[in-house]
N, C-alpha and C positions, 0 to 999 in steps of 0.2 A: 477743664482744658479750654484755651482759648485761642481762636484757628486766629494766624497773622491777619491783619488788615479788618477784620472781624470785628465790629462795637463788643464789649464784656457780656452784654446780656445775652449772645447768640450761642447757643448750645453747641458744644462740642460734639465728636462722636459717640464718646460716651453718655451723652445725656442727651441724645434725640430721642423723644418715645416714638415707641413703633407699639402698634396694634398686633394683633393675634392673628398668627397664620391661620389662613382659610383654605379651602380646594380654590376655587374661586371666587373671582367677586366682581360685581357691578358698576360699571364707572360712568355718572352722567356729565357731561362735556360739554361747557359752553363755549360756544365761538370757535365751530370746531371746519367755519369756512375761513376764517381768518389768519391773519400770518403764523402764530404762533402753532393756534388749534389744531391746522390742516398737518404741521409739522407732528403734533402732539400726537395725533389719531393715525398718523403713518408709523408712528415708534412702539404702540401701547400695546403688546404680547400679554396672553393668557387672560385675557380679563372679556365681560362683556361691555360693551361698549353702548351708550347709548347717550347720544348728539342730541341735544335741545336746538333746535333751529327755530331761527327767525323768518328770513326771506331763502337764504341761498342752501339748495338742499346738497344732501353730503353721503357718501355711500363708501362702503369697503365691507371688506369679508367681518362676518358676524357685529356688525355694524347694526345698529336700529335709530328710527330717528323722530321724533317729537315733534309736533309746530307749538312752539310760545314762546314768550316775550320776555325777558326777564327785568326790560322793566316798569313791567306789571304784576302787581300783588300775584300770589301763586302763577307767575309765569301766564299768565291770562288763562288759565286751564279752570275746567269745572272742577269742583271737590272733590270730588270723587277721583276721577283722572288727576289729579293732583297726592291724591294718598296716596292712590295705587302705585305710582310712580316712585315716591315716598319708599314704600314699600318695598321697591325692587332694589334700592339704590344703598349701595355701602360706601363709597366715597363722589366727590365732587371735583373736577377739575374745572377751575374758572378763568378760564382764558377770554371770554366775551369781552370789550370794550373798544369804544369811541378813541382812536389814536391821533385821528388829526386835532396836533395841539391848537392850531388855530380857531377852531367852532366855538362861538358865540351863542350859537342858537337853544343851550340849555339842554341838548345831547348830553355834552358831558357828563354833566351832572342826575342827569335821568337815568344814565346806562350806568357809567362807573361808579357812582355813589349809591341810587335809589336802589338800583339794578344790582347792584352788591349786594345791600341789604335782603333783598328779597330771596338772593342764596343763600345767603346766612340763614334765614328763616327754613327752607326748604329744607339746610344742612340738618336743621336741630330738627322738622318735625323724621326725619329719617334716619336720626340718631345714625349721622354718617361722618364721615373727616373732611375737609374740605380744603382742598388746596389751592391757595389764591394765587393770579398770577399776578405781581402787581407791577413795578416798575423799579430799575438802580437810581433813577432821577427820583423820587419819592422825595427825598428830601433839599429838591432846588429850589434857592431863591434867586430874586434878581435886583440888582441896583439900576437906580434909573429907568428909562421909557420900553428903553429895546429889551425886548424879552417879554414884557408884561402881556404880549397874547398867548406866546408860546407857555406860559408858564400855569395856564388854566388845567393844562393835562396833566401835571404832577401834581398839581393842585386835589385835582377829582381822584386822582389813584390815592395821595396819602389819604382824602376822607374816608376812602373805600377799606384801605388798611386798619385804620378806629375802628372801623364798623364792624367787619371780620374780628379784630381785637375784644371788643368788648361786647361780641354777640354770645359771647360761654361757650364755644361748639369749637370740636378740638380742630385744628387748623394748622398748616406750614404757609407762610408766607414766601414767594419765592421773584426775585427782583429780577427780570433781564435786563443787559444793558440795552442798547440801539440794536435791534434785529436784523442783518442781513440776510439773504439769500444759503441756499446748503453750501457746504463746507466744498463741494464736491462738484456738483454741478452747475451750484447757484440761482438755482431755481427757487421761489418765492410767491408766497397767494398775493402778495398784494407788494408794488415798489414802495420804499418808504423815500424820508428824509434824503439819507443820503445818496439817493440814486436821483433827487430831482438836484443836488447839488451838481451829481455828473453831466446831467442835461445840461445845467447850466454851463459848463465847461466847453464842454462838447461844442455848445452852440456859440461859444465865445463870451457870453456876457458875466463871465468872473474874472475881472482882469486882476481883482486884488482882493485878499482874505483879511480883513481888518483882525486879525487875530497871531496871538504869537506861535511859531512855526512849530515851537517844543512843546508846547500842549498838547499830553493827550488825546485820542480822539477811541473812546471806549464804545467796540462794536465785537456781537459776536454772532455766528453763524445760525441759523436757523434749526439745523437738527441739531447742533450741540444744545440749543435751550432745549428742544424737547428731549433729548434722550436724559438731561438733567431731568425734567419733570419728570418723565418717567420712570426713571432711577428710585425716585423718592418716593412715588405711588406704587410699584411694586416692592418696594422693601418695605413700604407702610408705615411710613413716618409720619408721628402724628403729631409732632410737633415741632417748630424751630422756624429760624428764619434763614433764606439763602441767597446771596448774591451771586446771580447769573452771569458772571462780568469778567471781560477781560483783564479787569487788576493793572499790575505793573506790568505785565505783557503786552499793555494797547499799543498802537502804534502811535507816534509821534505824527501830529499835523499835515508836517511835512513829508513826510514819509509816505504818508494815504495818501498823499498829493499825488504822490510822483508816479503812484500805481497807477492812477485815473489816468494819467498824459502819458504811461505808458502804453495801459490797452485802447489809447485816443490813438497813438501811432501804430500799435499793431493792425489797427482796423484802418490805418489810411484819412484818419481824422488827424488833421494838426491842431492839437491842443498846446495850446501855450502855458507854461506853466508860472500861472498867477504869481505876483507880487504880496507878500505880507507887509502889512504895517499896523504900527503900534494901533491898538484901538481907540486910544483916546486920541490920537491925530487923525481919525477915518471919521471917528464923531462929530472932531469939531471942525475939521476943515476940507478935508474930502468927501466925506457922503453929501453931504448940503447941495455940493456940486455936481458931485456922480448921479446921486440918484433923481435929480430934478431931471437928468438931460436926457431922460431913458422914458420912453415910452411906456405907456401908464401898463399893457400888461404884462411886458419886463418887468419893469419897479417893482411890482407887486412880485414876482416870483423870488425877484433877488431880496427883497423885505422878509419873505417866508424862509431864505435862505437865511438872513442873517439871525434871523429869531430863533431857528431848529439850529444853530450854532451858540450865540449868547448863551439858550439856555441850556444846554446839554454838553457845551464842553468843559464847562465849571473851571475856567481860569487856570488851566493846570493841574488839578488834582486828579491824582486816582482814585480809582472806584475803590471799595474794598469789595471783597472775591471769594465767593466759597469754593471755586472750581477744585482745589486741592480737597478739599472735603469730600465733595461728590463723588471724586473720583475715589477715592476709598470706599464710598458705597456701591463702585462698580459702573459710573458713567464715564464717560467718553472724554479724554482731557482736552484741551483749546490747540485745532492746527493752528499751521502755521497764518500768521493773521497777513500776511502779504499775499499768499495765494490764496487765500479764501475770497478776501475781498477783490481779486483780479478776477474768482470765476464769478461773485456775484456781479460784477461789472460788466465780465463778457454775456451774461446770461439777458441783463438788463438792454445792452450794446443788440442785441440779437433780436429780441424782443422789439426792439425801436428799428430794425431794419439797417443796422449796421454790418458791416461783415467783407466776402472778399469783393463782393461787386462796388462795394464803394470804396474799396483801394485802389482798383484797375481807375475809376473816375476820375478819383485824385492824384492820379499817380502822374 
């Protein structure tokens, strides 16, 4: 069976393997401060839980928690402390990694490639499953200049994929699109991309989106990835690949736009709503001029703007989507993606100290 929008090699319902029902069982959680983790570790019922942390420590009910590294050979942990762990552990959730696609500094590639492998390893010596989180951009390229920083971080996720691939240790790969805020509240560990895009609105310097208005713009809520992961780690599927993605339900360009310059005016912000144009006219005869006249740490925001756009709206295309899938496994199908994205705005909007005091201002 082969789910719509699906490559042919992705296993259907019928052919996901699932492991053997237990009483319980052991789940160690990488990256369980970060956007997706914090989400993951709010969702994850009947299991024991236990957080590999780095720097930022993390707690909830029947929660435990590790300091090491992942990447460092056994997690930087002594042998001993490294089996024992070993030991405890029946599956792997790997949500750890480096997301700002901009970094240079060899991050990437030490967390999400080195740092993969070294789960891989851990996975096999604990003869455990190991569920990768990796990315729906995995496989972007880009033509031309613009995009080539942005493009390091799909870069280090597909290596991470191989690696997990052809490390023999049974595994689901699992792709999120662009992660917003909860579906519900919009609350999120960490803003991404498209909340410094609202900044930029907000603060006036997106007068124009070099990009076509009907494009795609593939994002999805923060607890929907995790209750998808979740979904799959309790049902104990040990194998396939899944796309975490809004599919042909994404919202159109233009359409996200109008959300932003909506909750710009419900808060008393006059947001204008930018002008699109063709991108090979913004290339060759507008940016040249735009961007030189703008103040160096503008430029640079709107530079990182246009790079987390070039490379993640792929020219039109939709994602392919396993959400129909999951949801036959019992998770949580895709709200509505206007209101989701208006609470993750209002949450972002609130956060930054927007609200009614600054409409009485403006008013």
């Amino acid at each position: 069976m082969v789910i719509r929008g699906l490559p042919e090699d992705v296993p259907g319902p019928q052919s996901i393997g699932r492991g053997p029902r237990t009483e319980r069982r052991t789940v160690l959680l990488t990256g369980a401060s970060g956007v997706v983790g914090r989400a993951v570790l709010q969702r994850l019922r009947d299991l024991d839980v236990v957080c590999l942390v780095h720097r930022s420590p993390v707690s909830g009910p029947g929660v435990t928690t590790v300091q090491g590294d992942i990447s460092e050979p056994m997690f930087g942990l002594a042998r001993q402390a490294y089996a024992a762990l070993a030991a405890e552990v029946d599956a792997v959730i790997h949500c750890a990694a480096i997301t700002e696609f901009y970094r240079t500094d060899g991050s990437l590639e030490a967390t999400n490639i080195a740092g993969t492998g070294h789960v891989a390893a851990f996975v096999a010596e604990a003869n455990a499953v190991l569920y990768h989180v990796s990315t729906a951009f995995v496989h972007t390229t880009v033509d031309g200049d613009r995009g080539r920083t942005a493009i390091g971080y799909a870069a280090s996720k597909s290596a991470g994929e191989q690696l997990v691939r052809s490390s023999g240790v049974p595994h689901v790969i699992l792709r999120p699109s662009v992660v917003i805020g909860d579906s519900g509240t919009g609350e999120i560990a960490a803003f991404q991309g498209l909340h410094r895009v609202a900044a930029g609105m907000f603060a006036g310097i997106v007068p124009m989106i070099p990009f076509e208005p009907s494009w795609p713009i593939d994002f999805v809520p923060a607890d929907i990835v995790a209750d998808a992961i979740a979904c799959v780690v309790q049902n104990q599927v040990s194998q396939g690949e899944f796309w975490v993605t809004a599919g042909e339900k994404a919202l159109r360009l233009d359409e996200a736009v109008v959300v932003a310059v909506e909750v710009g005016w419900e808060l008393g912000v006059r947001v204008d709503v930018p002008r699109f144009v063709p991108p090979e006219m913004f290339d060759r005869l507008i940016g040249p001029v735009f961007l030189d006249a703008l103040p160096d740490r503008i430029r640079r925001n709107v530079l990182r703007m246009l790079e987390f756009f070039t490379t993640y709206l792929q020219s039109g295309q939709y994602k392919p989507s396993s959400l129909d899938q999951l949801v036959a496994l019992g998770a949580r199908p895709l709200p509505d993606q206007r209101e989701s994205l208006r609470n993750t705005l209002l949450y972002w909007a609130a956060q930054r100290g927007y609200g009614p005091a600054e409409t009485e201002r403006t008013a």
